[in-house]
C-alpha positions in Angstrom: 0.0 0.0 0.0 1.0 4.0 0.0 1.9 5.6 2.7 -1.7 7.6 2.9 -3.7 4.1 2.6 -1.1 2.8 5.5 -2.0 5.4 8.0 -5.7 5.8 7.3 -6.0 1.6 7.4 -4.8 1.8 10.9 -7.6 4.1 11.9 -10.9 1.7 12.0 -13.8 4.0 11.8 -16.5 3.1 14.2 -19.7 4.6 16.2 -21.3 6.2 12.7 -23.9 9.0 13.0 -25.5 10.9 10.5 -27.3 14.1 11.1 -27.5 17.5 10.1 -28.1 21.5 11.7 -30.5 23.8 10.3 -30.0 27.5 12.0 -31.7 30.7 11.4 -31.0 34.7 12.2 -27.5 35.3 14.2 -25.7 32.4 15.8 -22.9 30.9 16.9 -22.0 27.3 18.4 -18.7 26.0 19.5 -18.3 22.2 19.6 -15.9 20.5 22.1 -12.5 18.7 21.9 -13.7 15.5 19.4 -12.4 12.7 21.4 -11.0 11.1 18.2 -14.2 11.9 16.1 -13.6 12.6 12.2 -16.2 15.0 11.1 -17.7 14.9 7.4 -20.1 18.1 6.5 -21.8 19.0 3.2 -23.6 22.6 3.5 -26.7 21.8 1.5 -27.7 26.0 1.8 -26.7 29.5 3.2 -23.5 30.4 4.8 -21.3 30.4 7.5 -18.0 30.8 9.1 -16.1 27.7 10.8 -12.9 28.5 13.1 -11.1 25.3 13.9 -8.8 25.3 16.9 -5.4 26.2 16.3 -6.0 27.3 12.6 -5.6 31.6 12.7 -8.2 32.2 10.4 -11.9 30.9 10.2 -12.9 29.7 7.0 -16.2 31.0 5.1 -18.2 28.1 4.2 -21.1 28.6 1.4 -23.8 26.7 -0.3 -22.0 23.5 -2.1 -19.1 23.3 -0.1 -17.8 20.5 1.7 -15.2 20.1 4.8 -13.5 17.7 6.6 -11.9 18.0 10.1 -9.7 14.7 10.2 -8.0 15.9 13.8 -10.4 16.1 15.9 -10.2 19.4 17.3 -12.2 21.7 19.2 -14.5 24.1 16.4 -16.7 26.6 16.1 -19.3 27.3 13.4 -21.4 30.5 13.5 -22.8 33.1 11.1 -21.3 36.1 12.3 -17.4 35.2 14.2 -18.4 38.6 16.5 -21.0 36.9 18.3 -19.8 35.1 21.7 -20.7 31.1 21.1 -22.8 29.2 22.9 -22.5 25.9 23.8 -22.7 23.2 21.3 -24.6 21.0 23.9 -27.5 23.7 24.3 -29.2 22.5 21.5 -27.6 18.7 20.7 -29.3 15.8 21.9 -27.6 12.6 22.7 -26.2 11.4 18.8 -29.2 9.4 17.1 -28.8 9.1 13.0 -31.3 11.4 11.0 -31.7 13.8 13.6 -31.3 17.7 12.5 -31.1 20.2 15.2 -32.8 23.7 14.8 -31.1 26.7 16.0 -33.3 29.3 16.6 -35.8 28.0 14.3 -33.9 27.2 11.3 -34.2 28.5 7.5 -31.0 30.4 6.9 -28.7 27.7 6.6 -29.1 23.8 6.4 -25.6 21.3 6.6 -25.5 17.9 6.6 -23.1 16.1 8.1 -21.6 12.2 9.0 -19.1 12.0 12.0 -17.4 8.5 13.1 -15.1 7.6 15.9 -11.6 5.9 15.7 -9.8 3.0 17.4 -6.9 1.7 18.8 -4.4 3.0 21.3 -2.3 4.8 18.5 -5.4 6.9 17.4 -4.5 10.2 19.0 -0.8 9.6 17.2 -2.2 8.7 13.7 -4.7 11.7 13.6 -1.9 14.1 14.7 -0.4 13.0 11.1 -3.1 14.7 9.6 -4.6 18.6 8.9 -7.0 20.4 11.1 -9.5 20.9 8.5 -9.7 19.8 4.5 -11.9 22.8 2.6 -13.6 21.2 -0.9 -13.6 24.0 -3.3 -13.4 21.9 -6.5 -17.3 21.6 -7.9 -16.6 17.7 -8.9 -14.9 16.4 -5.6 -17.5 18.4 -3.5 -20.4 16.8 -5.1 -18.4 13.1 -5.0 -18.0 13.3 -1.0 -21.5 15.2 -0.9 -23.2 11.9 -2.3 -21.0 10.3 0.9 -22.5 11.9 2.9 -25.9 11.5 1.7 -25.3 7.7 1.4 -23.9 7.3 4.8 -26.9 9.4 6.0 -29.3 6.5 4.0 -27.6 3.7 5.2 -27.6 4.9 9.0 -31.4 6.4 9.3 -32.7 2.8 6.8 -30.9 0.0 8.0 -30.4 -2.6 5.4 -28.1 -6.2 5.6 -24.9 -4.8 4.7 -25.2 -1.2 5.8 -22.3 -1.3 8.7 -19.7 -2.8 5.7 -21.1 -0.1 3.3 -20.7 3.2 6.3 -17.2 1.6 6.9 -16.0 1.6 3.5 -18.0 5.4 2.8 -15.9 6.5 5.9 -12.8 5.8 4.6 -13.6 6.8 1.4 -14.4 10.1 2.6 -10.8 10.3 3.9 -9.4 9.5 1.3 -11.1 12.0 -1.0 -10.9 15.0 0.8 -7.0 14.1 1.8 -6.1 13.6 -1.8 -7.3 16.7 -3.0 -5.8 18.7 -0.2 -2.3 17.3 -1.3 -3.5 17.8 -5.0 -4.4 21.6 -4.9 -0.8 21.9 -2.7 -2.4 23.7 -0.1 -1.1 22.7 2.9 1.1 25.4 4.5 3.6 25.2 6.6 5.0 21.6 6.6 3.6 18.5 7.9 3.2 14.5 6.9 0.9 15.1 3.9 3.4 18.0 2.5 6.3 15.5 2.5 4.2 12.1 1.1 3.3 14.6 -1.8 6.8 16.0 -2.4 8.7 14.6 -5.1 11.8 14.4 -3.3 10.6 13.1 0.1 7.8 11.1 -1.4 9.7 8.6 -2.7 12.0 8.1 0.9 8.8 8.3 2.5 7.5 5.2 0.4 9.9 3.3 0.3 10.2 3.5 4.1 5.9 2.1 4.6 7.0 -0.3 1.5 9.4 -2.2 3.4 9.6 -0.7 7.4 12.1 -3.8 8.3 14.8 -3.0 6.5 17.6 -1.8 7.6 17.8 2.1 7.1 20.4 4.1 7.1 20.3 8.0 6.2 22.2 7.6 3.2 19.8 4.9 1.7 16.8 7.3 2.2 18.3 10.2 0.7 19.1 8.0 -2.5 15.8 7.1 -2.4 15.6 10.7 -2.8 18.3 11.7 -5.5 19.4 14.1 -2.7 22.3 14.8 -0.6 22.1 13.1 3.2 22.7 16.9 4.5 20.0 18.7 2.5 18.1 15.4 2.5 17.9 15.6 6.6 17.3 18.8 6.7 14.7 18.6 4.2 12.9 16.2 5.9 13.3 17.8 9.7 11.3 21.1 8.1 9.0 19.5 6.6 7.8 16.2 8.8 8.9 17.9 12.1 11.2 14.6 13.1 14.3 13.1 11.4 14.5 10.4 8.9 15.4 8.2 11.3 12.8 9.3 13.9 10.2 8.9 11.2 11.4 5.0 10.5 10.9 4.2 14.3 8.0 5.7 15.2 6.1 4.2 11.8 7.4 0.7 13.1 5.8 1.3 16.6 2.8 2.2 14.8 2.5 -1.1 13.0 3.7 -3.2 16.2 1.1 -1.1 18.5 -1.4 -2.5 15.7 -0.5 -5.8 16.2 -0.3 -6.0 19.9 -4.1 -4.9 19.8 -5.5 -6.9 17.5 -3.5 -10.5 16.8 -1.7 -12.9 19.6 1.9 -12.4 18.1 4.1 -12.5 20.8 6.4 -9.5 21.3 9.2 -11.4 19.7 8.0 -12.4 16.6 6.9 -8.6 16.1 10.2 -7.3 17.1 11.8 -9.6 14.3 9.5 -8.9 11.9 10.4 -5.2 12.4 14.1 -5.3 12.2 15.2 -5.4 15.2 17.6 -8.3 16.4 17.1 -8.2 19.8 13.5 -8.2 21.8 15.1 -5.3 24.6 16.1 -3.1 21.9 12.2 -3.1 20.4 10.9 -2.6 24.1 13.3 0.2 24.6 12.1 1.9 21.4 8.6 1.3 21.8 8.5 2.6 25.5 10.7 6.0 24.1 7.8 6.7 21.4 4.4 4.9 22.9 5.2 5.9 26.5 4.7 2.3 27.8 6.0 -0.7 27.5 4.6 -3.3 25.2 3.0 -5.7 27.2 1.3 -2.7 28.7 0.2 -1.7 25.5 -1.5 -5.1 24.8 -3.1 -5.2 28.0 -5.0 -2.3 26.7 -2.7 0.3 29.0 -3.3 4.1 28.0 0.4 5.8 26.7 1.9 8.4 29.2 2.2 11.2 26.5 0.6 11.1 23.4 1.2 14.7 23.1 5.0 13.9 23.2 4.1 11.5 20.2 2.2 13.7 18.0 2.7 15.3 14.6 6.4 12.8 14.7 7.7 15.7 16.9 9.5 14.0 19.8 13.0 12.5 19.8 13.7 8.8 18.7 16.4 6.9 17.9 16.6 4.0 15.4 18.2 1.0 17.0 19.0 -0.9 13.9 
């Protein structure tokens, strides 16, 4: 697989709900931290602004246009960004599929929308990979994830035989669609994971690293891999990413062996092999630097110390092979 289908294969959508928000006159609403929730909205008419946290400037949604927030982040969506925001939960019920909330009686604006959870202990890790928000401006990929929406909105509100496989696979797809434009219209600013799997210098290290995460790197390999020069290759990479080549091969092999500890009975050995690394302590050692427990703790379901030490391939790591 690429490197985009690796990361989003690791995080299983789950806990599907399909609703929408109709809102009327002045208004504003600020939705809470996400807790690993991927949000998928179509706005079916009027306008409004949406300010995601940690992104300096809202974004002015219109009629047509779609928008993904992949990382899970406190947001706020309101007509007027002046207006102090109320509490999302003022007007949201418990989640129930087919449900649209009214905001002080509806008719201005009317969005549509599909949210699903993620799993797995290296969730917070893998979302941190990716941007805070995904804008659709294109008129053809707006109305492909708009009829993802719509479908995931049928398949949740009439449940037929099938329907789970179907939302799981519409998820995903959703992902994908939105992510590959963003890296397509080369508007991601300022660095980051996407930026670099796109680059045509650091794509191909990038690759080859998911293609084959056992072997045994070395900094000169990768930047061959990248027709560059180890120096500029590094540096490259640091600005971009935010970690080191060799930073980036050890925490995507703790990613795949955090997988595996959750959901097979391989025995820490066998996945330390499998990985590269000769010896079973120097696997632990790694794992407990970029998980922040060990990984019989990890299988037993214990939660990591510091995610946000993890996050966005930021922290220091050392590859032991």
């Amino acid at each position: 697989m690429d490197p985009l289908s690796d990361v989003l294969s690791l995080l299983k959508p789950r806990s599907y709900v399909s609703s929408g928000v109709e809102a009327g006159g002045a208004w504003s609403l600020q939705f809470p931290d996400q807790h690993k929730l991927l949000k998928c909205y179509a706005v079916v008419s009027g306008e409004c602004w949406l300010a995601v946290d940690g992104v300096p400037e809202a974004v002015h949604l219109q009629k047509g246009d779609c928008f993904v927030l992949p990382s899970g982040r406190p947001f706020r969506l309101a007509s007027d960004m002046s207006l102090p925001p109320e509490p999302s939960s003022n007007y949201f019920p418990p989640p129930r599929t087919g449900t649209v909330v009214k905001v002080n009686g509806g008719g201005d604006f009317f969005i549509v929308g599909s949210r699903f959870g993620v799993s797995g202990g290296h969730a917070d890790m893998l979302m941190g990979m990716l941007p805070p928000i995904v804008h659709i401006h294109n008129e053809t990929e707006q109305a492909a994830l708009r009829w993802s929406v719509e479908r995931m909105m049928k398949e949740l509100h009439d449940p037929e035989p099938g329907g789970f496989l179907i939302a799981q696979h519409l998820a995903h797809m959703m992902l994908v669609q939105a992510l590959r434009l963003h890296m397509a219209e080369g508007v991601i600013n300022g660095g980051g994971w996407l930026l670099g799997v796109a680059d045509k210098q650091l794509g191909p290290a990038i690759n080859a690293i998911h293609a084959d995460p056992a072997h045994r790197w070395t900094l000169q390999a990768l930047a061959e891999c990248a027709c560059m020069s180890r120096s500029a290759f590094a540096q490259k990479f640091r600005e971009t990413i935010g970690a080191s080549p060799m930073e980036y091969v050890t925490r995507w092999r703790m990613m795949l062996a955090g997988e595996r500890l959750e959901n097979s009975q391989d025995p820490v050995s066998v996945i330390s092999l499998s990985l590269g690394y000769e010896s079973e302590s120097a696997f632990s050692t790694a794992f407990k630097r970029v998980m922040g427990v060990s990984p019989r703790q990890y299988s037993r379901g214990a939660t990591p110390a510091s995610y946000s030490h993890a996050v966005g391939l930021n922290s220091t790591g050392v590859n032991p092979a």
